[in-house]
C-alpha positions as CSV (number, residue, x, y, z in Angstrom):
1,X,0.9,21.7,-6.7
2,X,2.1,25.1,-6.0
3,X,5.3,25.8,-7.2
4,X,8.3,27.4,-4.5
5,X,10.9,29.4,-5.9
6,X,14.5,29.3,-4.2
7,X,14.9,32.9,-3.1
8,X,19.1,34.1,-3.2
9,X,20.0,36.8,-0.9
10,X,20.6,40.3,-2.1
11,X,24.4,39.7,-1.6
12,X,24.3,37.0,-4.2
13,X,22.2,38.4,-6.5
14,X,24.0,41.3,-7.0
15,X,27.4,39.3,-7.4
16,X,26.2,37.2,-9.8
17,X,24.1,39.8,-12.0
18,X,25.3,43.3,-10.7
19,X,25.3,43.8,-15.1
20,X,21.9,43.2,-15.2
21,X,20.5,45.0,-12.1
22,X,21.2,48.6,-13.0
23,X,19.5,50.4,-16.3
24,X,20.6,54.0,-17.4
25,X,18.2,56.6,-15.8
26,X,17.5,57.7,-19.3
27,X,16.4,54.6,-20.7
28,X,13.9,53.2,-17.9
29,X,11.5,51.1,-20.2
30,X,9.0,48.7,-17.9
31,X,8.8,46.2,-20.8
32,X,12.5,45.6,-21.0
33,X,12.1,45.5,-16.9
34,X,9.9,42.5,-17.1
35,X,12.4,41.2,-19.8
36,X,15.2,41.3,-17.3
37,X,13.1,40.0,-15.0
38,X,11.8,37.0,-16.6
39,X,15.8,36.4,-17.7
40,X,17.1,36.9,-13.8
41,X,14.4,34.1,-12.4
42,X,15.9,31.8,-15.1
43,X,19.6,32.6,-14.1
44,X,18.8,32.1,-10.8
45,X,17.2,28.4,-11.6
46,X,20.2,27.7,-13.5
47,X,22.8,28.7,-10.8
48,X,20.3,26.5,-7.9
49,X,21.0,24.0,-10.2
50,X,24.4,24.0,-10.9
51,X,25.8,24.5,-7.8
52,X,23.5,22.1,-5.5
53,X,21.7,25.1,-3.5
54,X,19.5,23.0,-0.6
55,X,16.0,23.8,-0.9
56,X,14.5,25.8,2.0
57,X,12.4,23.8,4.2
58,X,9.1,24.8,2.5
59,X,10.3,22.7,-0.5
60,X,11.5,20.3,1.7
61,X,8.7,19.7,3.4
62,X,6.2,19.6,0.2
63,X,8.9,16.9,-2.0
64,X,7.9,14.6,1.2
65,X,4.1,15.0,1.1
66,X,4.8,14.1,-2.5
67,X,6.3,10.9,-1.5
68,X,3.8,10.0,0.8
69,X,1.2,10.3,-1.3
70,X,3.0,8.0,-4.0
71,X,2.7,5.3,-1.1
72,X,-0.9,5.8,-1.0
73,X,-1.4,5.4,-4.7
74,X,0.8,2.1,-4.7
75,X,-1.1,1.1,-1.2
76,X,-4.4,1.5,-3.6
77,X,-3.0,-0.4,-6.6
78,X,-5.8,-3.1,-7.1
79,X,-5.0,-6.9,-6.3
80,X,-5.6,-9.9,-7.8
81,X,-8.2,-12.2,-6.2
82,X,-11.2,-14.5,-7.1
83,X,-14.7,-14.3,-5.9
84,X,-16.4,-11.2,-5.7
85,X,-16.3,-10.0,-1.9
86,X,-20.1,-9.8,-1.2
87,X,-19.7,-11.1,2.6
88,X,-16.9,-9.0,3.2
89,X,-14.5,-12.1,3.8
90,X,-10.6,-12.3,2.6
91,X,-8.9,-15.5,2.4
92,X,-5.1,-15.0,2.0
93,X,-3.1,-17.9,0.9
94,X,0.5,-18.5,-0.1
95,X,0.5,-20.5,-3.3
96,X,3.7,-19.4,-5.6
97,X,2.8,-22.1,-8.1
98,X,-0.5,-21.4,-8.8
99,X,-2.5,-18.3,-9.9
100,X,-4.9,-18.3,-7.1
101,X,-5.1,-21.7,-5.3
102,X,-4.2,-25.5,-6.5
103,X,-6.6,-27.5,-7.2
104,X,-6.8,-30.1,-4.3
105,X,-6.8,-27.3,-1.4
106,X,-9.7,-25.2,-3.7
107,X,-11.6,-28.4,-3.6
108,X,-11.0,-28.2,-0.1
109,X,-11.4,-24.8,0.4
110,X,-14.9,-24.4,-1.5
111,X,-16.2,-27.4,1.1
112,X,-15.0,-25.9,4.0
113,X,-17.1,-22.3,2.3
114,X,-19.9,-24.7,1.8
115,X,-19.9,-26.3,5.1
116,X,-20.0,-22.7,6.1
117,X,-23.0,-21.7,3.8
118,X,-20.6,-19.4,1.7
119,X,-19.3,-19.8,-1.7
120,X,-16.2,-18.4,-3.5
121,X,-19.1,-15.5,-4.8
122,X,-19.2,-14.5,-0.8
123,X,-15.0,-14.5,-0.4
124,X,-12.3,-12.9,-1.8
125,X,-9.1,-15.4,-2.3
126,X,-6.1,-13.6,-2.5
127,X,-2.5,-15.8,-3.2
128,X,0.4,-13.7,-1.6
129,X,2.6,-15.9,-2.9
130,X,2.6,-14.2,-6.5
131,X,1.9,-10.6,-5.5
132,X,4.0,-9.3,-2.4
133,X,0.8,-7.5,-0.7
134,X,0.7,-6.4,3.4
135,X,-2.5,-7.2,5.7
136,X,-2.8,-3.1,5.5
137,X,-2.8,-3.4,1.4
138,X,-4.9,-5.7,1.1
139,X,-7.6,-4.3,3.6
140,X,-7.4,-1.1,1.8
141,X,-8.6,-2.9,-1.6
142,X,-10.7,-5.1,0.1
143,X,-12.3,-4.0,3.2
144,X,-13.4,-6.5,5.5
145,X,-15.1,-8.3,8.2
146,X,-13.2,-11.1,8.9
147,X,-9.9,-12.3,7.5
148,X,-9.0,-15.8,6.9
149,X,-5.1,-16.7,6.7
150,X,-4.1,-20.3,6.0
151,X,0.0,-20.7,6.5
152,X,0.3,-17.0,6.1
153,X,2.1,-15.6,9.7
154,X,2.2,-12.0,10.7
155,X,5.7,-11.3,9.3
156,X,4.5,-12.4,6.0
157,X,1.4,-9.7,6.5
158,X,3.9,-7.1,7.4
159,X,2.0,-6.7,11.1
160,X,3.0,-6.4,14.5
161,X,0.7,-9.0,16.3
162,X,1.1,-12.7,17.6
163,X,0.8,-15.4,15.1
164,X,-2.2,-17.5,17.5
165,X,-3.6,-20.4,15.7
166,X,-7.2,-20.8,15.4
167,X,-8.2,-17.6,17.8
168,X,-9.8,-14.7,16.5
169,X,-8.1,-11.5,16.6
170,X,-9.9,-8.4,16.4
171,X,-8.1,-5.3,14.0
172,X,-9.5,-2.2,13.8
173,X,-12.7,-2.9,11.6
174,X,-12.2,-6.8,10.7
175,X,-11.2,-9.9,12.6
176,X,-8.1,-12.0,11.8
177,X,-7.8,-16.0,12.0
178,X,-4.6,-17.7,11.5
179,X,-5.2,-21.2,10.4
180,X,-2.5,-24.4,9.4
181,X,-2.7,-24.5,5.9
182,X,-5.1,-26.5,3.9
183,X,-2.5,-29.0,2.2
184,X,-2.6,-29.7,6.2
185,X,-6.0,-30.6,5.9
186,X,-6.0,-32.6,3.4
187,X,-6.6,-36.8,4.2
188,X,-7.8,-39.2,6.4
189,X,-4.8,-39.5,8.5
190,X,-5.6,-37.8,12.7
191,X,-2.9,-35.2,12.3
192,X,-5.3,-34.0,9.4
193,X,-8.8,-34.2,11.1
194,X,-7.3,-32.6,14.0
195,X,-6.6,-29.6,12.3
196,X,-9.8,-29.3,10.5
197,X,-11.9,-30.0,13.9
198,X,-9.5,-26.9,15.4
199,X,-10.3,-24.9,12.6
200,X,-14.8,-25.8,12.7
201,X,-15.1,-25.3,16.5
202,X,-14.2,-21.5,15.4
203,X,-15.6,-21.0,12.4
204,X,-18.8,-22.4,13.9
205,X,-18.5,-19.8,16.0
206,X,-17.9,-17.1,13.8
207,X,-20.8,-18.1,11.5
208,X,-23.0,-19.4,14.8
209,X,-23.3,-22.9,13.2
């Protein structure tokens, strides 16, 4: 990145090395000017220093592109998440006490894929609940299709949309389902099957089952 220099005014300058400014007629030598030269830009670095000079708004400007660019490179940072991503489909789950998924929802999870004719090859599962990661993060690693939240609301994604159950919501590039979360799912009992049949009827859709 191209370096600014804080320029002084004249006024200054001469105040604070009028010594240095003036050589004897008789004793002009250009390699001792470039000396003094060399030694007045490193004055004038220590006094910015010392005495808190602002930047001018050049600088200003180019020390916030910097930080903007820092966001990118964190917004880049790979994240953790099984399956390899062939269909282009991301399955975000909250799950603090596991690495990716517990066992009974996988289970469920991989029948559910299955039911679907996908595998865990064909998603990508990624658990927010150890890695704080936004919808826009995690669509910048993993570009996709459709995305597949189970108990994961908007605030939790960082977004600005409504948290609708079980409707598809199209973003940008990819499509965004909401979904009760799978420990939901799980039994025999009709609160369970309820949630499961909501949760077909649109992924039959999706995948025109």
């Amino acid at each position: 990145m191209k370096e600014n220099k804080t320029i002084l005014p004249a006024s200054v300058l001469v105040s604070l090395f009028k010594d240095s400014l003036v050589l004897p007629e008789n004793k002009i030598n250009p390699a001792i000017i470039e000396e003094q030269i060399a030694s007045l830009a490193a004055d004038q670095e220590a006094f910015v220093k010392k005495n808190k000079v602002n930047l001018p708004a050049q600088e200003q400007s180019n020390t916030t592109e910097v930080t903007i660019a820092e966001e990118e490179v964190k917004l880049t940072i790979p994240l953790k998440h099984l399956g390899d991503h062939s269909k282009k489909i991301v399955v975000i789950v909250d799950d603090p006490a596991s690495v990716y998924l517990n066992e009974p929802d996988f289970i469920l999870l991989t029948s559910i894929l299955n039911a679907c004719r996908l595998t865990i090859a064909d998603i990508a599962l990624v658990n927010i609940g150890n890695q704080k990661a936004s919808l826009h993060q995690i669509l910048n690693n993993l570009p996709s299709k459709l995305v597949i939240a189970f108990e994961v609301d908007s605030k939790a994604l960082k977004i600005k949309l409504p948290t609708n159950l079980y409707k598809l919501t199209p973003l940008g590039d990819s499509n965004l389902l909401f979904s009760k979360s799978l420990s939901n799912m799980q039994g025999l009992d009709s609160a369970a099957k309820q949630e499961k049949a909501k949760l077909w009827a649109v992924l039959k859709q999706i995948f025109q089952l």
